[in-house]
N, CA and C of each residue as an Amber inpcrd file, in Angstrom:
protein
   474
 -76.8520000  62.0720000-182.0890000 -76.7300000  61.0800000-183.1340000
 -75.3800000  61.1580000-183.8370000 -75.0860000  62.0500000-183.8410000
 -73.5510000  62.4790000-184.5610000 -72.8090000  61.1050000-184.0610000
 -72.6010000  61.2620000-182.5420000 -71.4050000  60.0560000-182.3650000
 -71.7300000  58.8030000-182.4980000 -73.0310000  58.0880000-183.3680000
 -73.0050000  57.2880000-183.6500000 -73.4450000  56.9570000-185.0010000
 -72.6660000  58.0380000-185.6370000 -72.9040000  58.0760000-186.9390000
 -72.1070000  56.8680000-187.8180000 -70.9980000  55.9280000-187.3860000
 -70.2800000  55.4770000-187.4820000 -70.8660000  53.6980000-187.6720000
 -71.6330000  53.8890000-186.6430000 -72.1280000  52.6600000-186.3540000
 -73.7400000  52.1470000-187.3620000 -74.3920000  53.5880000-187.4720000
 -75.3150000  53.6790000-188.7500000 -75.3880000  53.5390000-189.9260000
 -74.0650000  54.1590000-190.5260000 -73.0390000  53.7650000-191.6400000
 -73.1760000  52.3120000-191.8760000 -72.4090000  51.7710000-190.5610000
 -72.4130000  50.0770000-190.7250000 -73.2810000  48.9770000-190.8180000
 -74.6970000  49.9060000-190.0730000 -75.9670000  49.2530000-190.1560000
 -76.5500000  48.9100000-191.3040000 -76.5430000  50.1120000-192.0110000
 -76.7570000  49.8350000-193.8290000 -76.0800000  48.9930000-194.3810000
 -74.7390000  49.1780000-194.4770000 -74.2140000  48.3300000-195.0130000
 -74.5930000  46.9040000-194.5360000 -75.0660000  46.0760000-193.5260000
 -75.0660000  45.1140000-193.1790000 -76.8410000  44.8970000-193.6400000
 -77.5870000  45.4330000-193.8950000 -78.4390000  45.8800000-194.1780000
 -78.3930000  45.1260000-195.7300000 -77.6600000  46.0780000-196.7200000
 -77.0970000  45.8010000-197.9930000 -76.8890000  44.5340000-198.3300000
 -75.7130000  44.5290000-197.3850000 -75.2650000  42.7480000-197.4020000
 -76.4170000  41.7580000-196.8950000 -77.2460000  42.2680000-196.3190000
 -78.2510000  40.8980000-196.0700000 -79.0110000  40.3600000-196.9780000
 -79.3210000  41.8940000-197.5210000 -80.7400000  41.6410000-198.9960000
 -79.7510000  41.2090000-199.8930000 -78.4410000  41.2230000-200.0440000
 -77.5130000  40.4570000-201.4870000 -77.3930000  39.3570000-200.7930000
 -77.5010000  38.7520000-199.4550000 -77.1760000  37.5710000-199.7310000
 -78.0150000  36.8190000-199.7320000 -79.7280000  37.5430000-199.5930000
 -80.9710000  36.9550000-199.5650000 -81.3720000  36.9120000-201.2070000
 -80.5960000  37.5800000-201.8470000 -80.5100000  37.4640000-203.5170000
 -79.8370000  36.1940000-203.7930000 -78.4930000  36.4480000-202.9470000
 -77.2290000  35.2600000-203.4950000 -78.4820000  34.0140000-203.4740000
 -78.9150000  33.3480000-202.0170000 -79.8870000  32.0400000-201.6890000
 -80.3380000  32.1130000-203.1160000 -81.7620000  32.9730000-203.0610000
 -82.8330000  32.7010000-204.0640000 -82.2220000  32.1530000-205.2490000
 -80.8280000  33.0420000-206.1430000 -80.6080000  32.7650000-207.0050000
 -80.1420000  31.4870000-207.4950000 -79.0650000  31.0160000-206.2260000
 -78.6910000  29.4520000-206.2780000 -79.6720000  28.0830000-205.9360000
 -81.1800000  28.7120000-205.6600000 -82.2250000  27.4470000-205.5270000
 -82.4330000  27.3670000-204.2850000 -81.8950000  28.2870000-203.4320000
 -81.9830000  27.8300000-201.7350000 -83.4240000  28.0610000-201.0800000
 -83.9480000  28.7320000-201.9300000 -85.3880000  28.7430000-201.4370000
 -86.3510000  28.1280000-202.3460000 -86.0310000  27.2110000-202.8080000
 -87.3160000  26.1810000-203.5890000 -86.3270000  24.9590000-204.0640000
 -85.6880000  25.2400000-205.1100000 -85.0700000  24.0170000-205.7750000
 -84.3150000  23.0570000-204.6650000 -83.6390000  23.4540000-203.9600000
 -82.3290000  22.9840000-202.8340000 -82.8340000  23.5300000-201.4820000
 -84.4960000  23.8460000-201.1820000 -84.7050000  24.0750000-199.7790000
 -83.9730000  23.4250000-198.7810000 -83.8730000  22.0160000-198.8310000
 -83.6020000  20.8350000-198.0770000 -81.9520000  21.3250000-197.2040000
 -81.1370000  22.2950000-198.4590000 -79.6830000  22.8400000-198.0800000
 -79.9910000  23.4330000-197.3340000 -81.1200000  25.1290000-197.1170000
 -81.1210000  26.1360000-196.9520000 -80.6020000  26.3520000-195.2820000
 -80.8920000  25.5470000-194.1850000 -80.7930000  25.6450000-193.0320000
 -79.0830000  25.4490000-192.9920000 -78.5480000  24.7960000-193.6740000
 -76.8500000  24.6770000-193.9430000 -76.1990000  25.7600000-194.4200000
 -76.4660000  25.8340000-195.3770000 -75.7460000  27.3650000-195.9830000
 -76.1480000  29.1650000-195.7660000 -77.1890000  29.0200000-195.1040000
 -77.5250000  30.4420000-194.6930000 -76.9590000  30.6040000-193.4530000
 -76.3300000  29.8580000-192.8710000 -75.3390000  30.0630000-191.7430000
 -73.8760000  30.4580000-192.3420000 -73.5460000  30.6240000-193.4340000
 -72.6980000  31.0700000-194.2010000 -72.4780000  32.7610000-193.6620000
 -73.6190000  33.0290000-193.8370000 -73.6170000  34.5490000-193.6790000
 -72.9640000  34.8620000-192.1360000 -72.7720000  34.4630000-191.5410000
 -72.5550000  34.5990000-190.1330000 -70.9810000  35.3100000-190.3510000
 -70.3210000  34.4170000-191.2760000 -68.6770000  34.9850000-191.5800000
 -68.7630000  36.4400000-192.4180000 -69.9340000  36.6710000-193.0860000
 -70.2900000  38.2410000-193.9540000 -70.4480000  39.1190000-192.1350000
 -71.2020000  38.6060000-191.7590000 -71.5290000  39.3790000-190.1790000
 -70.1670000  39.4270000-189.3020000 -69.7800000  38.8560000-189.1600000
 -68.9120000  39.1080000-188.5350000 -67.9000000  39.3970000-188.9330000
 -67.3870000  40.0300000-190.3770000 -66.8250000  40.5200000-191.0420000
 -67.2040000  42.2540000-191.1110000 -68.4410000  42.0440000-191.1560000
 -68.8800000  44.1000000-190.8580000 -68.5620000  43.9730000-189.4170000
 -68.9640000  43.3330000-188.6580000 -68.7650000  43.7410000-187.2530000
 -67.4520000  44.8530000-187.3510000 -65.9910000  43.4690000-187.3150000
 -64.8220000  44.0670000-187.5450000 -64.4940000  45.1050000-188.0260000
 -64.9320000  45.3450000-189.6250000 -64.8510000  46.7850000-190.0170000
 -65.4970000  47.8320000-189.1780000 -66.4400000  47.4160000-188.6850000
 -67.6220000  48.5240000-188.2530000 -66.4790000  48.9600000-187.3860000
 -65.9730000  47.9560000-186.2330000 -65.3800000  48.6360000-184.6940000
 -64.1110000  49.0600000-185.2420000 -63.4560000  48.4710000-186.2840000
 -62.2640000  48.8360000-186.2800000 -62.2400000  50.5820000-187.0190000
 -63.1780000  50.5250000-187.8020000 -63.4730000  51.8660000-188.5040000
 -64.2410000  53.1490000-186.9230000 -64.7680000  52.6550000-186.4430000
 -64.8420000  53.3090000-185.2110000 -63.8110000  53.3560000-184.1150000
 -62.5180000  52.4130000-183.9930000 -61.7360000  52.8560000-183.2550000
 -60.5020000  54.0710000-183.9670000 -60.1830000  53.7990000-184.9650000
 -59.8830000  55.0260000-185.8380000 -59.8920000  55.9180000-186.0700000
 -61.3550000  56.3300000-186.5180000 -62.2850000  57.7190000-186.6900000
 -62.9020000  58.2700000-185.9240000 -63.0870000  58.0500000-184.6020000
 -63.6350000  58.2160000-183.5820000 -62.7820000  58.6990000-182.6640000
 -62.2810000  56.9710000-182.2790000 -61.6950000  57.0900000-181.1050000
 -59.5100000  57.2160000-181.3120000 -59.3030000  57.5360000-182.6010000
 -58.2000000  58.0490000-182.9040000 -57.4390000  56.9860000-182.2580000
 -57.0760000  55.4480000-182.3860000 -56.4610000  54.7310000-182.7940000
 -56.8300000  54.0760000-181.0670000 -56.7470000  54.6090000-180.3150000
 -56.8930000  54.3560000-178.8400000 -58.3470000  53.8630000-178.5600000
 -58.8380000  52.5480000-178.1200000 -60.4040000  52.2890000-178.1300000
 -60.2400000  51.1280000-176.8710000 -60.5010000  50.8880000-176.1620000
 -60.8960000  50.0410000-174.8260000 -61.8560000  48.6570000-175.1620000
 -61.5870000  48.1330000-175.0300000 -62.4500000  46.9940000-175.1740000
 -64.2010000  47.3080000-174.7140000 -64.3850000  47.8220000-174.0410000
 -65.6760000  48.5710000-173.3130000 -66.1320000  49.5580000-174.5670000
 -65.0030000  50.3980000-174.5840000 -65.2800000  51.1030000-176.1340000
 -65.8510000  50.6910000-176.8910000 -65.2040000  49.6650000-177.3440000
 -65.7310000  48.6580000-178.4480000 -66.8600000  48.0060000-178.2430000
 -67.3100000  47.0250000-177.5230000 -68.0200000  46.7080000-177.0560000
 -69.2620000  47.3260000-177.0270000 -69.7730000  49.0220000-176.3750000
 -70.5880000  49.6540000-176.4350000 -70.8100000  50.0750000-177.8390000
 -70.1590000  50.4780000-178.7240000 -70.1650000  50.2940000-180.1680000
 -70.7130000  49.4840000-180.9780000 -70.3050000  48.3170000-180.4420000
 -70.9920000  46.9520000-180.9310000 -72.1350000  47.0150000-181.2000000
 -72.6300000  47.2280000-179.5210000 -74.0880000  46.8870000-179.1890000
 -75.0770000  48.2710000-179.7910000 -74.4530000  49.0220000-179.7650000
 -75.1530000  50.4130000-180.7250000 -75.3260000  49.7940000-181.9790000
 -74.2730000  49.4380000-182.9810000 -74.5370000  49.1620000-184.3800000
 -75.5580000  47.6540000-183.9770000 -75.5370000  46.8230000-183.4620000
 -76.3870000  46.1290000-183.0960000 -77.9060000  46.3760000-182.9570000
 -77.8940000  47.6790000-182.2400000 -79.5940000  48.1230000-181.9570000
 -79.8390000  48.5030000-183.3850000 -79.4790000  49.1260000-184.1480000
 -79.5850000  49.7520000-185.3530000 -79.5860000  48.7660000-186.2000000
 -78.7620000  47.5400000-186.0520000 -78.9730000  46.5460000-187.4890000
 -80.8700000  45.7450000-186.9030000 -80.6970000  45.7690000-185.7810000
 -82.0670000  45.2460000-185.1680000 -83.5940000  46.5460000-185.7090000
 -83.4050000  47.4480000-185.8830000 -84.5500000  48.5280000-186.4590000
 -84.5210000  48.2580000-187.7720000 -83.3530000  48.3410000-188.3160000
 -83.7200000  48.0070000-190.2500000 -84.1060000  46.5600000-190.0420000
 -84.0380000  45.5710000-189.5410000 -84.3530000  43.9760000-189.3750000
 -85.6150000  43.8410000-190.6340000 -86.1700000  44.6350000-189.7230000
 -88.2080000  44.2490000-190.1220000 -88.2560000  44.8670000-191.8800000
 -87.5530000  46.1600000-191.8500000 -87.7350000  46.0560000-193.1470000
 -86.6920000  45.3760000-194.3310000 -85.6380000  44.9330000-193.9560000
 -84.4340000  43.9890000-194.8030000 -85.5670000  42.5110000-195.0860000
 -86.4840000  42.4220000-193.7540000 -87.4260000  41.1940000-193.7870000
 -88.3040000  40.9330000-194.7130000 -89.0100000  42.0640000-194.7470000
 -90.1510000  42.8000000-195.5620000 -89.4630000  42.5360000-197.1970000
 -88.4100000  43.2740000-197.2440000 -88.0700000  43.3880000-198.6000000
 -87.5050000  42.0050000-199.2180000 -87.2540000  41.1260000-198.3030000
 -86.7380000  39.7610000-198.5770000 -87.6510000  39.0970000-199.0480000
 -89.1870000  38.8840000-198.5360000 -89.9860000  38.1960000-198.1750000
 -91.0480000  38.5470000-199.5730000 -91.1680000  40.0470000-199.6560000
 -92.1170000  39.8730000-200.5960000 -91.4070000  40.5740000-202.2050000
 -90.2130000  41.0470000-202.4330000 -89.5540000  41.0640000-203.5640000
 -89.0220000  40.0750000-204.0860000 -87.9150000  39.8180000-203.0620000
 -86.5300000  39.2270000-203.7260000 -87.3710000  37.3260000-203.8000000
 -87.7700000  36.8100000-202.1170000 -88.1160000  35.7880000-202.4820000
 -90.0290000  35.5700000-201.6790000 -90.8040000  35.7070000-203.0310000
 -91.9850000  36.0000000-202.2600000 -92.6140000  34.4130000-201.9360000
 -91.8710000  33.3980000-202.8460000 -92.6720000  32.4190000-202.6170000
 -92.0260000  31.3260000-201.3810000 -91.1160000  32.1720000-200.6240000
 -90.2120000  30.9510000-199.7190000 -90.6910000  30.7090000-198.6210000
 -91.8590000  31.4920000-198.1430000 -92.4410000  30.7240000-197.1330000
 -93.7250000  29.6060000-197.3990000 -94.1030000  29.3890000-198.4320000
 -94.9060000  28.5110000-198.9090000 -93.7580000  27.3250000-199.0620000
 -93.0850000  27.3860000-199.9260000 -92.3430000  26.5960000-199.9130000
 -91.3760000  26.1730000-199.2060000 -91.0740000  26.8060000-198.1960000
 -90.2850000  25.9750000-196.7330000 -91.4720000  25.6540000-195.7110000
 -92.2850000  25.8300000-196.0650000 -93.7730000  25.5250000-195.1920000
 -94.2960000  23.7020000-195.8340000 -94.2120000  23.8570000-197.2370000
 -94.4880000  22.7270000-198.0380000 -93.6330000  21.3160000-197.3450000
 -92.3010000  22.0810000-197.7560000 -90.8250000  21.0840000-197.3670000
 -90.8890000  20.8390000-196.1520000 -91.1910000  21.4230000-195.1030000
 -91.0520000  20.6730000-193.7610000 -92.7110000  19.7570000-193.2900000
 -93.6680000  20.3200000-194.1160000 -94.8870000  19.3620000-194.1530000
 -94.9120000  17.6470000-194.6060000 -94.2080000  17.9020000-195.9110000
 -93.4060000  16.8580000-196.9120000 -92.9140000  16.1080000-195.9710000
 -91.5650000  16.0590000-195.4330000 -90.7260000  15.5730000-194.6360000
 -90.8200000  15.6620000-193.5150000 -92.2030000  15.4590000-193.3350000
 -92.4060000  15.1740000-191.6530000 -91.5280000  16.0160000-190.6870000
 -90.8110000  17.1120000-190.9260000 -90.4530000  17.6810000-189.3430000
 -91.2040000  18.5730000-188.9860000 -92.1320000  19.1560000-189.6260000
 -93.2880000  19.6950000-188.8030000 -95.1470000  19.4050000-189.1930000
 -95.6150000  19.9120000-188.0750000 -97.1710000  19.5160000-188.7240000
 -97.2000000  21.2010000-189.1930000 -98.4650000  21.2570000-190.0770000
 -99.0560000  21.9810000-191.0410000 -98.8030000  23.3630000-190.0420000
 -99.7430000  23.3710000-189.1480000-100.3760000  24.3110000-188.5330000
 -98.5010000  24.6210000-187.6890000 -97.6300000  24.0360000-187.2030000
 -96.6310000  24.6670000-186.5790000 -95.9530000  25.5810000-187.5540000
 -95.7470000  25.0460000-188.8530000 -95.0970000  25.5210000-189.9110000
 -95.5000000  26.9190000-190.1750000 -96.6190000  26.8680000-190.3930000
 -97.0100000  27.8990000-190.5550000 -97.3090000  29.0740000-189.6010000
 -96.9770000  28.1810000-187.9850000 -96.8390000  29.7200000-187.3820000
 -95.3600000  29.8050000-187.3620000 -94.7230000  28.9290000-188.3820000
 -93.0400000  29.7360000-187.6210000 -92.1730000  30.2480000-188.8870000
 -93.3020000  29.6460000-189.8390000 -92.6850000  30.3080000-191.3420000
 -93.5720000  31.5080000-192.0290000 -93.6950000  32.4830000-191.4770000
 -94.2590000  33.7020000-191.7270000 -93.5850000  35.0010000-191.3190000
 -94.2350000  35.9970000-192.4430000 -93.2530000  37.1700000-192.0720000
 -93.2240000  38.1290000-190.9740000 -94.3540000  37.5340000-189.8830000
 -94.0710000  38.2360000-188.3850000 -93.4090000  37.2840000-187.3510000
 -92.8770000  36.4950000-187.6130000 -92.4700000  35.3540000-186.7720000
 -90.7310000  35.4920000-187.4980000 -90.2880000  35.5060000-188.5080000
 -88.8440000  35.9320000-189.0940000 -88.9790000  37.2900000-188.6640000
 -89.7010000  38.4440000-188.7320000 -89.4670000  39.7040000-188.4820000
 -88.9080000  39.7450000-187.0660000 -89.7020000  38.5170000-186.0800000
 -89.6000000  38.9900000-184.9050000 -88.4400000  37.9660000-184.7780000
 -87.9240000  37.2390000-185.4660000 -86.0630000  36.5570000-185.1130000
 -85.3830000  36.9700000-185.3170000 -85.8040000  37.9150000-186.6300000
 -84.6300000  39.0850000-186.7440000 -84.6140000  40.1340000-185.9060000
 -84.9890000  40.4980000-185.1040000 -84.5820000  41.3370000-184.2420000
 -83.9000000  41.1920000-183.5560000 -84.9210000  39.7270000-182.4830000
 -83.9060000  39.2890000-181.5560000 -82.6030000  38.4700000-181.8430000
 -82.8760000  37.6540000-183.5190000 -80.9620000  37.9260000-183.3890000
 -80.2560000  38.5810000-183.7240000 -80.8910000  39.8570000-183.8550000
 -79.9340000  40.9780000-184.2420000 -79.2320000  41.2680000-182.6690000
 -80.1810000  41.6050000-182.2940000 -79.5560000  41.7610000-180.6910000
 -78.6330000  40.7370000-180.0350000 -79.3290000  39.7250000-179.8670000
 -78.3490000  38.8080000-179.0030000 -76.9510000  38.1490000-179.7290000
 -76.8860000  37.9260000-180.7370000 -76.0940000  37.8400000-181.8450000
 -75.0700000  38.7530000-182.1420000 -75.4060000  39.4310000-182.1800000
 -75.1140000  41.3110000-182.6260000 -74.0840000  41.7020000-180.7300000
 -74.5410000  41.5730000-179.8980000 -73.9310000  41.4670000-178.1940000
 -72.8850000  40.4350000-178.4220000 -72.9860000  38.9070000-178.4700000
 -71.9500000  38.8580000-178.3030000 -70.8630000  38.6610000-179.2590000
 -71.4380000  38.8650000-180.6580000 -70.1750000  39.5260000-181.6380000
 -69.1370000  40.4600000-181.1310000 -69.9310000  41.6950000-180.8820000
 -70.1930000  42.8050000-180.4950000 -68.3510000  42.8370000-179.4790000
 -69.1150000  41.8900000-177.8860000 -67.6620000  41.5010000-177.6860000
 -66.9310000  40.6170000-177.6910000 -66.7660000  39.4610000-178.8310000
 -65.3930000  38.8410000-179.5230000 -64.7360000  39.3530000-180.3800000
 -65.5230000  40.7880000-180.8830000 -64.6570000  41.6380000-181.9430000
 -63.7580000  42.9080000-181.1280000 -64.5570000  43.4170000-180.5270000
 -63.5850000  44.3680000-179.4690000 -62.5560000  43.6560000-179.0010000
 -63.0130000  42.5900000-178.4450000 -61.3930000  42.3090000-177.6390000
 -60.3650000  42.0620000-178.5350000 -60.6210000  41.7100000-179.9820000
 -59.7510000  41.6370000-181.0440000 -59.0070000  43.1180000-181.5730000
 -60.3900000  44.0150000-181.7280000 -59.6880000  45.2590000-181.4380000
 -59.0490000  46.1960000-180.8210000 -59.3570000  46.0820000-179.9860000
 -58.9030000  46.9610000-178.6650000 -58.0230000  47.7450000-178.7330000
 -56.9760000  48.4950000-177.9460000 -55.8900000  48.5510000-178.6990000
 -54.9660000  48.1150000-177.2100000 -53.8980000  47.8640000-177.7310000
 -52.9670000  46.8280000-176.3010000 -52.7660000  47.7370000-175.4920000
């Protein structure tokens, strides 16, 4: 575990940054007042993500790999801090869902009933907290891969 102590580090932190920006939403109305935004601006976060990515590899080609790192390097790095942001997933989910915003699946369940883009019964199997638990994983992973390598090849070293 030692040599991927680097990448665990980064997991938290991305971790951190998810539940603040699952604070930032709630606080600005994105989960009740301005639902209708929420599918627009929570793609925001993607530039916070791929902002740790960078630090993550670049702080691992550094401290690690002492300034010299391979794109493969990187890359396998990636996908490590990747598996690891994918294990905290369920509970960043958990803590989203029933602290920070407990009432947002009723109410993005309501809003897409309202406005006709879904019926009752779909909504509700896709707005619940084992159905987000289980997207956050998998886009931690697949998401998290090919970040993983558009940031290495940025890092690399020439």
């Amino acid at each position: 575990m030692k040599n991927f102590t680097i990448e665990i580090k980064w997991a938290f932190i991305f971790f951190i940054a998810s539940l603040a920006w699952m604070f930032l939403e709630k606080s600005v109305g994105l989960h009740d007042q301005y639902i209708e935004k929420h599918p627009i601006y929570t793609n925001l976060f993607a530039i916070v993500a791929i902002a740790i990515y960078y630090f993550a590899l670049r702080d691992k080609k550094k401290n690690f790999f002492n300034n010299q790192m391979t794109w493969k390097q990187g890359f396998v790095s990636g996908v490590y801090l990747s598996f690891f942001i994918a294990i905290l997933s369920p509970l960043a989910q958990y803590v989203t869902s029933t602290i920070i915003t407990p009432d947002y699946f009723k109410n993005v369940i309501a809003y897409a009933v309202e406005h006709n883009k879904m019926k009752r019964e779909d909504a509700e199997m896709y707005f619940n907290l084992k159905s987000y638990i289980m997207q956050g994983i998998f886009g931690a992973l697949s998401m998290g891969v090919v970040t993983s390598g558009i940031v290495a090849y940025f890092i690399k070293s020439k």
